[in-house]
ZAMARGU-4260 file (C-alpha; in steps of 0.2 Angstrom, whole numbers, plus 5000, padded with zeros to 4 digits):
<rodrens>
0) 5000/5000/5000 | 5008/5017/4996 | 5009/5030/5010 | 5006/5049/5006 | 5018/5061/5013
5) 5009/5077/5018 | 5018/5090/5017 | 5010/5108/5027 | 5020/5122/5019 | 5015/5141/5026
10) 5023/5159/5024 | 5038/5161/5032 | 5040/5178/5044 | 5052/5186/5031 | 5039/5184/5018
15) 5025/5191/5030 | 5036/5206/5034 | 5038/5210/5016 | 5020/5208/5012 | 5015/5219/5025
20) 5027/5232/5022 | 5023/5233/5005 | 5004/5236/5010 | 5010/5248/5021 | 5018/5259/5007
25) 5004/5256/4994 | 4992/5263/5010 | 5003/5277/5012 | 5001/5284/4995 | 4985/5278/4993
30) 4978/5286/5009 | 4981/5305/5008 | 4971/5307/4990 | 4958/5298/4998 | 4955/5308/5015
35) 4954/5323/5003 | 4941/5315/4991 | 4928/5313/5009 | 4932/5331/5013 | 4927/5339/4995
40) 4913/5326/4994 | 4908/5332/5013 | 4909/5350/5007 | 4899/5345/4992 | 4884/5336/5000
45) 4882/5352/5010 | 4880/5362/4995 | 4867/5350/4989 | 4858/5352/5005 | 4856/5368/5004
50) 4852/5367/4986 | 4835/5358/4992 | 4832/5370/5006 | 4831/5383/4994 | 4818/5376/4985
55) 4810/5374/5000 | 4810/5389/5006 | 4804/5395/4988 | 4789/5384/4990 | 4787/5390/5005
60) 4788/5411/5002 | 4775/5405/4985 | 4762/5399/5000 | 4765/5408/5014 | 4770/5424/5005
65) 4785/5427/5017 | 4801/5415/5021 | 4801/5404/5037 | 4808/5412/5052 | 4816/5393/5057
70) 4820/5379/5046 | 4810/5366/5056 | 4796/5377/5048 | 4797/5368/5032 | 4791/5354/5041
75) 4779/5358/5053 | 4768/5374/5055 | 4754/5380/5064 | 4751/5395/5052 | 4735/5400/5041
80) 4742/5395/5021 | 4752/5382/5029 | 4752/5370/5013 | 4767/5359/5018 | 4779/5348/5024
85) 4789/5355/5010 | 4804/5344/5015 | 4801/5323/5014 | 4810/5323/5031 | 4818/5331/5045
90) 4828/5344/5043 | 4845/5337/5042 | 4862/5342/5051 | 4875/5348/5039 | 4888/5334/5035
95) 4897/5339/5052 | 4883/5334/5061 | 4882/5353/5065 | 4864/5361/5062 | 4863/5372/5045
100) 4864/5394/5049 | 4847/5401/5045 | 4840/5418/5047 | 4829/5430/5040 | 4832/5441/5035
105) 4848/5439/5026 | 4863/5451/5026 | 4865/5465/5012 | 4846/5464/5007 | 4847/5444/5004
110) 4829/5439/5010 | 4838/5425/5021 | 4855/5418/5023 | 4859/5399/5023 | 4875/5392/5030
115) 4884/5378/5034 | 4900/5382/5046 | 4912/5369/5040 | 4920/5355/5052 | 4921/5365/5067
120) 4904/5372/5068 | 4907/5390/5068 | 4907/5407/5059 | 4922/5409/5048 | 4940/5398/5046
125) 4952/5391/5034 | 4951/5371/5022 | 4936/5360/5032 | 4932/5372/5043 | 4927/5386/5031
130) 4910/5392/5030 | 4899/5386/5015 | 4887/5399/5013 | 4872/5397/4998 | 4871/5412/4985
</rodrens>
């Protein structure tokens, strides 16, 4: 009767270190391009937001005949005309997690001013922390 010889052959530790230093460079290169891709696409989403508030809020003036003096009235509102939600949920946070700027009126005759504050949340700063404001 012939016997088999099994035979278990694995990586050595060499060939481990080399496989994980070579992921570890292809990261490092990789990495950077993609952190900057979420932060554009975070500052974009909040664009796109505020893209739909304003059409809300236009639906809103075409009803009412005067912008909302909240955000949350898009959604629910005890006034005569009231012809809404004009928003198909809540209010969201801006990609932050940070609640949009809205008031009324707006600066420099603007009949309201929308913003998102970037990162940190507040008024003003510099790359993810600069202010998205909607024109």
């Amino acid at each position: 009767m012939l016997k088999r010889k099994l035979v278990h052959r694995g990586f050595s530790l060499i060939e481990l270190l080399i496989v994980i230093m070579i992921i570890g460079l292809l990261a490092s290169l990789v990495a950077p391009t993609m952190f900057s891709k979420v932060s554009s696409s975070q500052r974009k989403t909040a664009a796109a937001q505020m893209q739909m508030f304003e059409t809300a809020l236009d639906t809103y003036r075409l009803d009412m005949g005067s912008y909302p003096e909240s955000l949350q009235e898009l959604r629910q509102s005890d006034k005569q005309g009231w012809d809404g939600p004009y928003l198909p949920k809540d209010v969201p946070m801006d990609p932050w997690d940070n609640p949009y700027a809205y008031k009324v009126p707006g600066d420099d005759g603007k009949p309201y001013y929308l913003a998102s504050y970037g990162k940190d949340g507040q008024k003003g700063g510099k790359d993810d922390n600069e202010d998205i404001v909607h024109q």
